[in-house]
C-alpha positions as CSV (number, residue, x, y, z in Angstrom):
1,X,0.0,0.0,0.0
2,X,1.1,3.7,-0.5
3,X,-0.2,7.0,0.2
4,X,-1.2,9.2,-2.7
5,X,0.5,12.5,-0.9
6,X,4.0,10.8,-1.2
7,X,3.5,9.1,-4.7
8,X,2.3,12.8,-5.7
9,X,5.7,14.0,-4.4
10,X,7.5,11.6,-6.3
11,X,5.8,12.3,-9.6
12,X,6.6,15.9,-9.2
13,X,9.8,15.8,-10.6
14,X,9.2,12.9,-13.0
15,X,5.9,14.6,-14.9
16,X,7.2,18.3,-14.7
17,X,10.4,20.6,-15.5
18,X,10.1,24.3,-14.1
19,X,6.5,25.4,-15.4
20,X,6.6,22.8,-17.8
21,X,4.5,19.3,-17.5
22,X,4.8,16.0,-19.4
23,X,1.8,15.0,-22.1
24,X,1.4,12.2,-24.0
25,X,-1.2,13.5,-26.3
26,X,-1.3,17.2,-26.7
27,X,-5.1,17.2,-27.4
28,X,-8.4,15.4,-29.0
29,X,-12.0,16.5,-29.0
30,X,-14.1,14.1,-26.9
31,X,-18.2,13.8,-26.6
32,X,-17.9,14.0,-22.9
33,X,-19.9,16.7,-21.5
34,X,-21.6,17.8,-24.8
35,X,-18.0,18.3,-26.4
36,X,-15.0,19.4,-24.8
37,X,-11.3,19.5,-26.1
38,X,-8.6,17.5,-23.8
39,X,-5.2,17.0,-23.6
40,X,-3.9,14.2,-21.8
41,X,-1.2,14.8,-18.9
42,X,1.4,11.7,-18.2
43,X,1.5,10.5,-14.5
44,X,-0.8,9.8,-11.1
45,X,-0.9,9.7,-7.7
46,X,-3.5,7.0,-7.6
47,X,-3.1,3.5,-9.4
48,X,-6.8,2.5,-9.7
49,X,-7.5,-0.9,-10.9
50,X,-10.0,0.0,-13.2
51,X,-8.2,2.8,-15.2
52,X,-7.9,3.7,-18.8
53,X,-4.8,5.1,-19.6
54,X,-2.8,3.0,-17.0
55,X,0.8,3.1,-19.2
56,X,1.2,7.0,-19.1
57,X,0.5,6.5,-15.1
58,X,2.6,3.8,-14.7
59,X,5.9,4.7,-16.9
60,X,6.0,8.6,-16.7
61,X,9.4,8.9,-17.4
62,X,9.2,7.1,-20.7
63,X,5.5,8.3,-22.3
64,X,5.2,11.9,-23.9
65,X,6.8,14.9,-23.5
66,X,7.0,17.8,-21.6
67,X,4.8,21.2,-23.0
68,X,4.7,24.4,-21.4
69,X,1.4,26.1,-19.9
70,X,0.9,28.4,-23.1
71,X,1.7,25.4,-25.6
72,X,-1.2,23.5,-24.2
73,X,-3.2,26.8,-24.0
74,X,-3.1,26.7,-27.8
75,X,-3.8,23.2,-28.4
76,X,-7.0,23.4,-27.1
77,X,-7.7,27.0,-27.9
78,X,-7.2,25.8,-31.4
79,X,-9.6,23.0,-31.1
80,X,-12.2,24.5,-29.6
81,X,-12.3,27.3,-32.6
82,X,-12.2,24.6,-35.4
83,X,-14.9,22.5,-33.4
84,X,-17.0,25.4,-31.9
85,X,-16.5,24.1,-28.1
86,X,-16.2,25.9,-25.3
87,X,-14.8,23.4,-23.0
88,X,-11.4,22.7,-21.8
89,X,-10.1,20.0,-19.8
90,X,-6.7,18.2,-19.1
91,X,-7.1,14.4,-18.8
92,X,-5.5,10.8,-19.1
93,X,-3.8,10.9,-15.8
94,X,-4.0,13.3,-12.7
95,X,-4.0,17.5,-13.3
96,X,-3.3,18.5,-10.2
97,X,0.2,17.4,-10.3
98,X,2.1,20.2,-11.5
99,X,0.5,22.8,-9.7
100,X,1.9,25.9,-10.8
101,X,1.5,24.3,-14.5
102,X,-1.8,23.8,-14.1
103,X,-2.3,27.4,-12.5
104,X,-0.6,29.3,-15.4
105,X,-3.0,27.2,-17.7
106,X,-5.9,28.2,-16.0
107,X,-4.6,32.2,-15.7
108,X,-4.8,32.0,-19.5
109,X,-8.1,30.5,-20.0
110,X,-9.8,32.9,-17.4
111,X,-8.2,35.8,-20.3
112,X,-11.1,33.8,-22.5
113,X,-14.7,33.4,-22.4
114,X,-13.8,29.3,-22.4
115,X,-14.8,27.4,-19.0
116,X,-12.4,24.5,-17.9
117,X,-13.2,21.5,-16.0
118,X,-10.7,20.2,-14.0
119,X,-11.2,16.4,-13.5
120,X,-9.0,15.5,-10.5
121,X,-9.4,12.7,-7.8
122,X,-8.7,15.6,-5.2
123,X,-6.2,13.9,-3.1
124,X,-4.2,16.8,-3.2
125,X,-6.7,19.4,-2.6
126,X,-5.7,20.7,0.6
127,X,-6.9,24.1,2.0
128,X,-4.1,26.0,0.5
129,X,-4.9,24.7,-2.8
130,X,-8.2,25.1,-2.8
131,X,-7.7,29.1,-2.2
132,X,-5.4,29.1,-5.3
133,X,-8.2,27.9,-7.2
134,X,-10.7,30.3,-6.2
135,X,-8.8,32.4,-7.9
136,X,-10.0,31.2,-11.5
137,X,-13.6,32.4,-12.7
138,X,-13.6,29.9,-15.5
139,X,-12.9,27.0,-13.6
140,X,-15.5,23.9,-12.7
141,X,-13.7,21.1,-10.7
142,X,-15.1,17.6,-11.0
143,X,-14.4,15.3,-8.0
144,X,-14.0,12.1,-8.5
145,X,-14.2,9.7,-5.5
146,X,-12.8,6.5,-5.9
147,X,-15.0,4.1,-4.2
148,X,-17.9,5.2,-1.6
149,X,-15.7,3.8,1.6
150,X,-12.2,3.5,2.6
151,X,-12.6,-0.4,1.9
152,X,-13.6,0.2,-1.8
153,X,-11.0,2.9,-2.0
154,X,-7.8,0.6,-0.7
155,X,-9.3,-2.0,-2.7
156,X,-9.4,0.0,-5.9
157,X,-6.6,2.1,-6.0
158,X,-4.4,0.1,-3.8
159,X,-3.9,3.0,-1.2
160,X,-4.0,2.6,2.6
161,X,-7.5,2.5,3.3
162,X,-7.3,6.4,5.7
163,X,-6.6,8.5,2.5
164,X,-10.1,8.2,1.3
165,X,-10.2,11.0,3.6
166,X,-8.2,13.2,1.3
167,X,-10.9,13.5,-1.0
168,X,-13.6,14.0,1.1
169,X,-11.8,16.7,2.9
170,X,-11.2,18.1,-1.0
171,X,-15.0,18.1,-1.2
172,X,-15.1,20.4,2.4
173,X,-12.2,22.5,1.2
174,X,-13.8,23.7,-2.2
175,X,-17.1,24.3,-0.5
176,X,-15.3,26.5,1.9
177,X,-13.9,28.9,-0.4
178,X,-16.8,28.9,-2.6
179,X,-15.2,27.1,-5.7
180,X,-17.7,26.1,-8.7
181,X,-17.6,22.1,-8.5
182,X,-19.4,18.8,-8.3
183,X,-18.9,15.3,-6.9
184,X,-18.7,12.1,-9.1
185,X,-18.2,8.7,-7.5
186,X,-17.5,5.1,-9.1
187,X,-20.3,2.9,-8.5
188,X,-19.2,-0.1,-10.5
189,X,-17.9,-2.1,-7.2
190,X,-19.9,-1.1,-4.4
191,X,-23.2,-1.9,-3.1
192,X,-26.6,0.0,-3.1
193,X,-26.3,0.2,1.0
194,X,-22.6,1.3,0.5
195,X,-23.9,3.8,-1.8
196,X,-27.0,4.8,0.5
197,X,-24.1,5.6,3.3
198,X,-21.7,7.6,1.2
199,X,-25.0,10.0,0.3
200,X,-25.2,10.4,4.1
201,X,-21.7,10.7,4.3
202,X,-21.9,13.6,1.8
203,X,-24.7,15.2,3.7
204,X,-23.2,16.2,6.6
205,X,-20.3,17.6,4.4
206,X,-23.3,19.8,2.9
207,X,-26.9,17.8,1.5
208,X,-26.2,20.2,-2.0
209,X,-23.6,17.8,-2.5
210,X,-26.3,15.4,-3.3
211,X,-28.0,17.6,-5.8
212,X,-25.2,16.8,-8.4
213,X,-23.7,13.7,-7.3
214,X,-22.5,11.9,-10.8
215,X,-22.8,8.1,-11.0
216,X,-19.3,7.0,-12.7
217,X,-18.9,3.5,-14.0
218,X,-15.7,1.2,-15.3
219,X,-15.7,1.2,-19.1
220,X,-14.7,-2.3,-20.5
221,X,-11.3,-1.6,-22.7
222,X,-9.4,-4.4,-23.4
223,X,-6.6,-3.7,-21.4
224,X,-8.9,-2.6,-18.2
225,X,-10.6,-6.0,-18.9
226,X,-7.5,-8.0,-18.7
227,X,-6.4,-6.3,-15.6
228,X,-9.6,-6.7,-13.7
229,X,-9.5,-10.1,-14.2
230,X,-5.5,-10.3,-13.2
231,X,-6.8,-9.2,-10.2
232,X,-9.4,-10.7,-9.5
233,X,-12.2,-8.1,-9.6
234,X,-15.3,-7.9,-11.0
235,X,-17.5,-5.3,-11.8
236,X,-21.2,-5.1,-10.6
237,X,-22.0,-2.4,-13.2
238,X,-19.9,-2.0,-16.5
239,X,-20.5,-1.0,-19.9
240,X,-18.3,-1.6,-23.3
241,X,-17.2,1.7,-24.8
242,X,-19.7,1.2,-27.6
243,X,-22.5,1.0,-25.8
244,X,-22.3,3.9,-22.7
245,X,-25.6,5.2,-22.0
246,X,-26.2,8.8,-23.6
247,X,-26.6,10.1,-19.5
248,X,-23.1,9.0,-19.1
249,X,-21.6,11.3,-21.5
């Protein structure tokens, strides 16, 4: 087992060079959320069983290359003019590595009329970092919890079992300084009463949380398949990347 603060701290100076972070695809349109252009960051602090883009996680030093804040401020302003999108997002592994990257990014796109979401598991969400993001009126953080108990979340992501409080304490840290965000939680391993608590868990963190609580599920890729079954784990809810329901994207 690991914690996800000192992976984090290790990554640092794998995945970035002064303001500069490593990618391994500087950016793609995606469906998600209506339309949105991504690039895809190299590197994680979390190693969940059931994720998609597992090599750039688990060999950062050898997958992409590193870009500087304002090249992937093009890339995706230049996507979302030829596509006529107004969403931004960094993907593929974990943004808020590379803080002061991710920061410089997010200066630019509040110099646009362009929102960004910032997918992030929120491990590293602490109070301090939570102000800096306050800062940025284009921003919309998406939380995703990993699991609705520390059981699920060792058992996923292979983390000691007490860091599941580091996302919940994101979810109390962005509600205190009034950043625009929502909740998401993978649901594909846990049980409806293990759901039913985490909502009551997020309740007396605030009941809006509840409002706009996402329901994430594992998406059957090939590779995510065969690891799932290395280890042993099966989904109770899945679907194959051709057939996600239209209210999951």
């Amino acid at each position: 087992m690991y914690n996800p603060l000192d992976s984090a701290a290790k990554l640092e100076s794998i995945v970035s060079h002064g303001l500069s972070r490593r990618y391994y695809r500087i950016v793609r349109r995606d469906r998600w959320y209506g339309g949105i252009c991504t690039s895809d960051c190299v590197g994680c602090n979390l190693h969940c069983v059931f994720c998609w883009s597992n090599k750039p996680r688990d060999f950062p030093n050898e997958i992409g290359r590193f870009f500087s804040p304002q090249d992937i401020f093009n890339a995706l302003i230049n996507c979302a003019k030829k596509n006529n999108i107004n969403q931004l997002r960094i993907s593929g592994n974990e943004p808020t590595i590379a803080k002061q990257h991710l920061f410089e990014i997010l200066r630019l796109v509040d110099t646009t009329n362009y929102e960004f979401i910032l997918e992030t598991n929120g491990t590293l969400i602490d109070a301090s970092y939570a102000k800096e993001l306050s800062k940025f009126k284009n921003l919309h953080v998406r939380v995703s919890i990993k699991g609705t108990n520390p059981e699920e979340f060792s058992h996923l992501t292979g983390a000691y079992p007490d860091c599941f409080k580091l996302q919940l304490n994101a979810l109390k840290n962005l509600l205190e300084v009034q950043v625009n965000f929502h909740t998401a939680v993978m649901l594909s391993f846990s049980t409806q009463n293990n759901l039913k608590n985490f909502k009551e868990l997020l309740k007396k963190i605030h009941p809006s949380l509840i409002d706009n609580l996402e329901d994430e599920f594992v998406f059957l890729y090939s590779h995510v398949v065969k690891r799932l079954k290395k280890e042993h784990i099966k989904p109770n809810i899945s679907y194959e990347p051709g057939k996600i329901p239209e209210e999951l994207v």
